[in-house]
C-alpha positions as a printed Julia matrix, in Angstrom:
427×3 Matrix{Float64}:
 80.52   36.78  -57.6
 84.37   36.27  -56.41
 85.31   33.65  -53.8
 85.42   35.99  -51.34
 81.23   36.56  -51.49
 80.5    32.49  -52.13
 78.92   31.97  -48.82
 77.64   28.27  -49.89
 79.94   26.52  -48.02
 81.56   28.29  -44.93
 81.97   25.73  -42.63
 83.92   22.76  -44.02
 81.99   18.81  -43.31
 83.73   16.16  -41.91
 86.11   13.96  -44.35
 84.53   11.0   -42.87
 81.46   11.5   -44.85
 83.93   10.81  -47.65
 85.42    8.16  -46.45
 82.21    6.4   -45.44
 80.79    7.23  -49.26
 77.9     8.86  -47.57
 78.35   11.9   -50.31
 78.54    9.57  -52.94
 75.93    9.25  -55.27
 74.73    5.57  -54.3
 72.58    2.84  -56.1
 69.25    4.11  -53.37
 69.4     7.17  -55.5
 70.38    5.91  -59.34
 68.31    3.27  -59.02
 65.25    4.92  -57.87
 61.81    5.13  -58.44
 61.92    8.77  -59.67
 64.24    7.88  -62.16
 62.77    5.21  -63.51
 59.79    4.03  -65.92
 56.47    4.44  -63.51
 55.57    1.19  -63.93
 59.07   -0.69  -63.49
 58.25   -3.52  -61.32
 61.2    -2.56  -58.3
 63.1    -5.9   -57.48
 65.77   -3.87  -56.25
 65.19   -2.82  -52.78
 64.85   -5.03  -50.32
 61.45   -3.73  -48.78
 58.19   -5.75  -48.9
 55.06   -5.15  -51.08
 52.36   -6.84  -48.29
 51.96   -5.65  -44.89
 52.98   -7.32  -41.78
 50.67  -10.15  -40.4
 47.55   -8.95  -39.01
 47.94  -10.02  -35.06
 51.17   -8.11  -35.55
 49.31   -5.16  -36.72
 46.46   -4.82  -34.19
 49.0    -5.34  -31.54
 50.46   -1.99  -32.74
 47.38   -0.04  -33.02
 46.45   -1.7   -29.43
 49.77   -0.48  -28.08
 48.78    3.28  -29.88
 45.59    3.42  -27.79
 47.3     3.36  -24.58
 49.27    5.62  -22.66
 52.72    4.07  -21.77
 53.74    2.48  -24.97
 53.48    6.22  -26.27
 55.68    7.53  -24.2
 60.01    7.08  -23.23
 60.75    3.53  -22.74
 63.52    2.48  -21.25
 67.02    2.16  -23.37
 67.19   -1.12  -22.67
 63.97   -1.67  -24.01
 60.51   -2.41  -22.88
 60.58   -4.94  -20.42
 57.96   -7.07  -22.32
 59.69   -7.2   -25.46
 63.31   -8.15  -24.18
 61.21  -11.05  -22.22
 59.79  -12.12  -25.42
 62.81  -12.21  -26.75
 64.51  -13.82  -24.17
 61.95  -16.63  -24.05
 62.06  -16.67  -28.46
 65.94  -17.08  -28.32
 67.12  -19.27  -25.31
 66.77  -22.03  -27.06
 68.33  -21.35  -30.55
 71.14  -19.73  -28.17
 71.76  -22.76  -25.81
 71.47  -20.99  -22.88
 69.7   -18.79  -20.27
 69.28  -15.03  -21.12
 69.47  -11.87  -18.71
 66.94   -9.33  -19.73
 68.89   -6.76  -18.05
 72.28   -7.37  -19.13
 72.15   -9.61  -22.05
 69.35   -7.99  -24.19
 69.64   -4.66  -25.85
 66.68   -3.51  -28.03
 67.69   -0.54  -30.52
 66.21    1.68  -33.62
 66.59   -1.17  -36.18
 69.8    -3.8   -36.64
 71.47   -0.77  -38.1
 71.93    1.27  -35.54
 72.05   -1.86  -33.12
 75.78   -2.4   -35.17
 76.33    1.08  -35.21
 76.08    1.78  -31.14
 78.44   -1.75  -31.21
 80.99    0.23  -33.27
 80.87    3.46  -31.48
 81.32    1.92  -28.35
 84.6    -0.12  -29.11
 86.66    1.25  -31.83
 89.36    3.55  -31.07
 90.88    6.01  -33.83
 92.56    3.86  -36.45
 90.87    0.3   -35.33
 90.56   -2.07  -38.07
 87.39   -4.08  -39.31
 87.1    -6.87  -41.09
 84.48   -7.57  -43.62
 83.57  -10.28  -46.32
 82.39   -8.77  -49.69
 79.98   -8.05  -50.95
 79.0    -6.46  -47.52
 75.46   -4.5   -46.66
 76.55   -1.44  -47.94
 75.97    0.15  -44.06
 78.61   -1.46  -42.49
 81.01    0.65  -43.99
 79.8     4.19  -43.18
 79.22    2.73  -39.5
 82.8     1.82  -39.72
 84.4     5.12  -40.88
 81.84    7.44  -39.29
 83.19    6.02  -35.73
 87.16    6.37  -36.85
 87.42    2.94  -37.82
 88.9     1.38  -41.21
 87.69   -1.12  -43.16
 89.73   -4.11  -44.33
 88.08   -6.07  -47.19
 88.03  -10.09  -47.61
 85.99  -10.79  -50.56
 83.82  -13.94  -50.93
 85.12  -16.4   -53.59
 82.6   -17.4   -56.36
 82.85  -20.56  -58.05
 79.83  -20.83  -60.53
 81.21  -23.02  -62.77
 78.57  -25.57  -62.57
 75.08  -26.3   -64.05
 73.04  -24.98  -60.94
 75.8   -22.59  -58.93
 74.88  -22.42  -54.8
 75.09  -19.67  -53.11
 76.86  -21.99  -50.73
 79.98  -21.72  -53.88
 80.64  -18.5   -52.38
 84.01  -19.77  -50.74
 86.43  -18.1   -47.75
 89.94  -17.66  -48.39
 90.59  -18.29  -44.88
 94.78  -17.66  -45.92
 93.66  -14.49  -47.58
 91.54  -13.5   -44.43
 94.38  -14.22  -41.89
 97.06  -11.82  -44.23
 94.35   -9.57  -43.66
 94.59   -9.35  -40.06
 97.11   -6.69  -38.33
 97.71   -5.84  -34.9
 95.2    -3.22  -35.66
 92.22   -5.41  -35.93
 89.55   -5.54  -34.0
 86.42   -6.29  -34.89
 85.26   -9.19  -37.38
 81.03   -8.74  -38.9
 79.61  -11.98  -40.16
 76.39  -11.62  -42.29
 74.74  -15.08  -42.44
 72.38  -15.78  -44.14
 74.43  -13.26  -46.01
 72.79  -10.13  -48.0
 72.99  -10.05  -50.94
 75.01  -13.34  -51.92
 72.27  -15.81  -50.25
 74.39  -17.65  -48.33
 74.3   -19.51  -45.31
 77.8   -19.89  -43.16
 78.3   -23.57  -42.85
 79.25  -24.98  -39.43
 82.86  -25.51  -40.42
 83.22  -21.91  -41.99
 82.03  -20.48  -38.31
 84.61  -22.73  -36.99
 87.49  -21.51  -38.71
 86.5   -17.89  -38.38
 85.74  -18.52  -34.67
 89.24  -19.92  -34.21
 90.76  -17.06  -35.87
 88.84  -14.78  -33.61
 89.76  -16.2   -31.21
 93.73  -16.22  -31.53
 93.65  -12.63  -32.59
 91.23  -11.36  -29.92
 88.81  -10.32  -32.4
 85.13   -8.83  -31.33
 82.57  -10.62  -33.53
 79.35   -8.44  -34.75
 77.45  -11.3   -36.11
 74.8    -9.82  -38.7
 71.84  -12.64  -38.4
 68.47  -10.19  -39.32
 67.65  -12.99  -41.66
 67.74  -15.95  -39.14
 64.14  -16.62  -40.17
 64.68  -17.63  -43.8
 66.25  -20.07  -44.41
 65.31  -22.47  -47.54
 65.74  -26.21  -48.23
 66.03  -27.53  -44.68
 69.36  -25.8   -44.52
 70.3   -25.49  -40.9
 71.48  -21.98  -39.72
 74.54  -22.01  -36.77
 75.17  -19.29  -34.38
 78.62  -18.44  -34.15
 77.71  -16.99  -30.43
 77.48  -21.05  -29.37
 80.24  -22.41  -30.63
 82.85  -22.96  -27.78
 84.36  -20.17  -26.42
 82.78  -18.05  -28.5
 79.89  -16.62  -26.73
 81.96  -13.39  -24.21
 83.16  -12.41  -27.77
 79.77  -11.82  -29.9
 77.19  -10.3   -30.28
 74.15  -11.24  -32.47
 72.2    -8.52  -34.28
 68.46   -9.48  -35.05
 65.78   -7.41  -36.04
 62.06   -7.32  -36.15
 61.55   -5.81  -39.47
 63.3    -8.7   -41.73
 61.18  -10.87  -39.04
 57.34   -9.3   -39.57
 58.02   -7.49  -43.09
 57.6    -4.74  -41.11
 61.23   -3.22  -42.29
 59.97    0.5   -41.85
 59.39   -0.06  -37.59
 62.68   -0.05  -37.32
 62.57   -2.55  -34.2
 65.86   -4.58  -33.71
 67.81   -6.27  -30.92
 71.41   -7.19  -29.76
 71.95  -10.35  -27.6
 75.26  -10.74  -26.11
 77.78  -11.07  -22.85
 77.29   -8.34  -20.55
 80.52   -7.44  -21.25
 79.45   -5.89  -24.39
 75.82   -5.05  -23.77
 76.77   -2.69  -20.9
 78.82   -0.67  -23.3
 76.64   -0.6   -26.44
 73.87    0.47  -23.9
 75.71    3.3   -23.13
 76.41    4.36  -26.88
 73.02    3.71  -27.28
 71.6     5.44  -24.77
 73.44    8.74  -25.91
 72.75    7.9   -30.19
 68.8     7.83  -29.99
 68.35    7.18  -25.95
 65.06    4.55  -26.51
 63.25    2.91  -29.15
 60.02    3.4   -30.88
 57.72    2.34  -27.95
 53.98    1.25  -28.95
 56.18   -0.85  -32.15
 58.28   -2.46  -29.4
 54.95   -3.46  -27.95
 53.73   -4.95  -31.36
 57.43   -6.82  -31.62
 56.7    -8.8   -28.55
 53.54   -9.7   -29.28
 54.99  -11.32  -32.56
 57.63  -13.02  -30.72
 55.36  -14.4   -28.1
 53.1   -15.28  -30.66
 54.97  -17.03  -33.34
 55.45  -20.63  -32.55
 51.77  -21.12  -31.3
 50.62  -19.51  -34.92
 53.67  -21.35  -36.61
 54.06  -17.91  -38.25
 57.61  -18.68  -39.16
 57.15  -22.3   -40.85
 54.57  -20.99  -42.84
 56.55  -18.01  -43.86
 59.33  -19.71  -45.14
 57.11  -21.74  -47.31
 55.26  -18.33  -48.56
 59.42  -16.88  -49.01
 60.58  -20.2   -50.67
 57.74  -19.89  -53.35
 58.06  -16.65  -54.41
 61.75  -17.4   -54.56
 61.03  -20.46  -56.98
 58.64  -17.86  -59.04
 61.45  -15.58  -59.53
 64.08  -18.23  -60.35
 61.87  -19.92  -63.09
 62.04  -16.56  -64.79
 65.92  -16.9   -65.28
 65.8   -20.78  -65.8
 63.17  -19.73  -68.95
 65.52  -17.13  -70.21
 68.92  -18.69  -69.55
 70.48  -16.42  -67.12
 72.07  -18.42  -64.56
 72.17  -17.32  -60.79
 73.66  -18.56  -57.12
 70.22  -20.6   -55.83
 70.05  -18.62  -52.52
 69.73  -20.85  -48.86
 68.68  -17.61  -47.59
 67.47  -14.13  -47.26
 65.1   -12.68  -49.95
 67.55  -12.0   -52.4
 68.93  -13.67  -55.66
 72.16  -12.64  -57.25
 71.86  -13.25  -61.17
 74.98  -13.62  -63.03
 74.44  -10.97  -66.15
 77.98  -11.44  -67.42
 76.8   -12.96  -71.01
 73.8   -10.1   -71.37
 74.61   -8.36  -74.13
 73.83   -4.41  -73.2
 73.4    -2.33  -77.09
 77.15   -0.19  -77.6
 74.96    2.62  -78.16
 72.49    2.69  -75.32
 71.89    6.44  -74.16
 73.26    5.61  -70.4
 72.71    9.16  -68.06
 75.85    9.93  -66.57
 75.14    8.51  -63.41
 76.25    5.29  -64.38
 79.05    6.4   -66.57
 82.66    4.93  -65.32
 80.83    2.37  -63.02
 81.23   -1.3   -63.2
 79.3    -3.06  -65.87
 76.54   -4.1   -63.84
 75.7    -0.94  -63.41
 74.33   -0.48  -67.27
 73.0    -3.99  -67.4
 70.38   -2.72  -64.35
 69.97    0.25  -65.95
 69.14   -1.1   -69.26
 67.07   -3.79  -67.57
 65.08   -1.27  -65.7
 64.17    1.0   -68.69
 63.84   -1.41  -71.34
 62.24   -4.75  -69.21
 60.57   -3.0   -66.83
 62.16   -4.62  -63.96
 64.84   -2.89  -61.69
 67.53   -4.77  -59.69
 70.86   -3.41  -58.2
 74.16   -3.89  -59.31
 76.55   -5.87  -56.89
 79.63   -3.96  -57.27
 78.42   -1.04  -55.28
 79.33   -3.55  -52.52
 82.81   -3.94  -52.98
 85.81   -1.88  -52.86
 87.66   -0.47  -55.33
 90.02   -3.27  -55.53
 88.07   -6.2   -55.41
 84.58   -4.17  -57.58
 85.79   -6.44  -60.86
 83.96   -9.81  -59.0
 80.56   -8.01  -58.26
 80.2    -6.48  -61.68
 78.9    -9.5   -63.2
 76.39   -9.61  -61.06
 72.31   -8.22  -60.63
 71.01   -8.51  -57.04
 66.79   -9.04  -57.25
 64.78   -9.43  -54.42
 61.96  -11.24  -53.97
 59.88  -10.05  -50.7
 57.61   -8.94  -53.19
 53.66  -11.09  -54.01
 53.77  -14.04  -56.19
 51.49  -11.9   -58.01
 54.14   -8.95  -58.46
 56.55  -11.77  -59.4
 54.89  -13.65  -61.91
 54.72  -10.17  -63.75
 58.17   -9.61  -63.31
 59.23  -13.06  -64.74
 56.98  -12.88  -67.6
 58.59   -9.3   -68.61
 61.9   -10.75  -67.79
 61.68  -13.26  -71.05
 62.41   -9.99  -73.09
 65.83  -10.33  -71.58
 66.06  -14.35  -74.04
 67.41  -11.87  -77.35
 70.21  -10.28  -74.95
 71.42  -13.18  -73.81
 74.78  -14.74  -75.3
């Protein structure tokens, strides 16, 4: 065949798949389930193994036998839902809500940040984002002509029992990284996939800056709801002077374990509700309608079935499970303060020389053969932190494994016991 007869690819794709790494062959794919043992125990992904709770549930097959929540709803969102969330929130926000111009229900948190994005940045905006970052963000970024700018979280593990709170801001680093440019700022606290919690000061400070460089703050909070050892989670949307410049994203599915809904919410100012509406309205125009229905339920709900206290505990054990796994075998890790997600520090394993890696993982960091050796010879599969970094700054995530533990304390007790084949690899 000469070039003239290839037909395969006539019409050229956008270089912002490219630059958003949406081509790339990503962690979701090496680290899959079709590429690994069939009975690898999968800590990697951060989906649950148990359904969502049961009043949830019949609430959404309720919602299936009737007629209205199976048909349009209204962008905004069903009425009942952005009540229930008005009447959830107030309180943790410090103030009265609008339902109709302060609540903004999308398709998941994901595309609740990405109708943010698409309605603010202009050609060439900049974006500022801590690494390691949810490895969305960036495509979200580039995809709407925006460019990242990178400010990597600090670790200082030094210590007998490393925090994920040791994860420390630059704050001089972060202000060099500001230009004229900038626009936006996302916050991810509790933070995926370090575990940490922004403390009240750190909000400060970044609020501040913010604030003297007109900044637009996404604040990522999907994982408001666990939180561990009493720690106390801040909104940066009510610290002074801070509310006309945020917006919070939240989302049902890291709420209810009910991550494949995809059920999320914005609050925010009017100011920037009206506009992300608009995005919104034209990206996927409404919202999965009887699940909206099952959403509310579970926010109207919650405090009278003190569904949230009691799932912290059931989060906070299964995180202990998982931890007492690497105590045994001597791998330390940042304790998390939040999310469902551990990052273990796998800098001393000691991976074979010879180890027959596939090529996937060939010229990647080094955590990317310690989780694949891990996977195919423990059993257990985990993902490597360095796919969230840049480039530049990939050298501090390599010597970390991020598990998850939204799995049964069944499913983790398995894992923890396979993990003490990991004692002979450990230096």
């Amino acid at each position: 065949m000469t070039i003239a007869d290839d037909r395969s690819n006539l019409i050229p794709f956008s270089s912002r798949l490219i630059e958003g790494r949406a081509l790339a062959q990503d962690v979701w794919s090496i680290y899959n389930a079709a590429n690994l043992p069939s009975d690898c125990i999968n800590l990697g992904q951060g989906y649950m193994n148990f359904p969502p709770p049961p009043w949830v549930v019949d609430a959404a097959d309720q919602a299936l036998r009737l007629t209205l929540p199976n048909h349009y709803s209204h962008p905004k969102g069903r009425i009942r839902l952005r009540q229930a969330i008005k009447d959830f929130y107030e309180s943790s926000f410090n103030r009265s809500l609008d339902v109709e111009t302060e609540i903004q229900v999308t398709s998941g948190a994901n595309e609740g940040q990405y109708s943010v994005l698409t309605a603010f940045l202009e050609q060439g905006d900049e974006v500022i984002m801590f690494e390691p970052f949810f490895d969305q963000y960036l495509p979200s970024v580039t995809f709407n002509g925006g460019k990242p700018v990178y400010v990597p979280l600090h670790p200082n593990l030094a210590g007998e029992r490393p925090n994920s709170s040791d994860w420390w801001i630059d704050f001089d680093e972060l202000r060099r990284a500001i230009t004229p440019r900038a626009k936006i700022i996302i916050i991810n606290t509790p933070h995926n996939p370090v575990g940490k919690v922004f403390s009240r000061e750190e909000l400060e400070k970044i609020a501040a800056i913010a604030e003297e460089f007109n900044l637009l703050v996404i604040s990522d909070e999907v994982y408001d709801c666990l939180l561990f050892d009493g720690k106390e989670h801040v909104r940066i949307a009510t610290l002074p002077g801070m509310w006309d410049r945020t917006v919070t994203v939240l989302s049902a599915g890291k709420a209810f374990a009910a991550t494949g809904w995809r059920v999320g919410w914005l609050i925010g100012p009017a100011s920037i509700i009206k506009p992300t509406l608009a995005a919104c309205t034209r990206i996927v125009f409404c919202s999965n309608s009887p699940l909206q229905e099952a959403a509310a339920c579970g926010l109207e709900q919650a405090r009278s079935r003190g569904f949230f206290e009691k799932q912290i505990a059931e989060y906070q054990e299964r995180r202990d499970v998982l931890l007492a796994a690497f105590d045994s075998v001597g791998l330390k890790y940042s304790l998390p303060e939040g999310t469902y997600f551990v990052l273990v520090d796998i800098s001393g394993l000691k991976v074979p020389e010879n180890y027959p890696f596939p090529e996937s993982v060939q010229g990647r960091g080094k955590d990317f053969k310690a989780c694949w050796f891990i996977a195919m010879e423990i059993g257990v599969s985990s993902i490597p932190v360095s796919e969230f970094y840049c480039e530049e700054h990939c050298s501090i995530g390599e010597n970390y494994a991020r598990f998850a533990f939204c799995k049964d304390v069944d499913t983790l007790r398995q894992a923890g016991e396979r993990l003490q084949a990991l004692a002979k690899y450990v230096s």
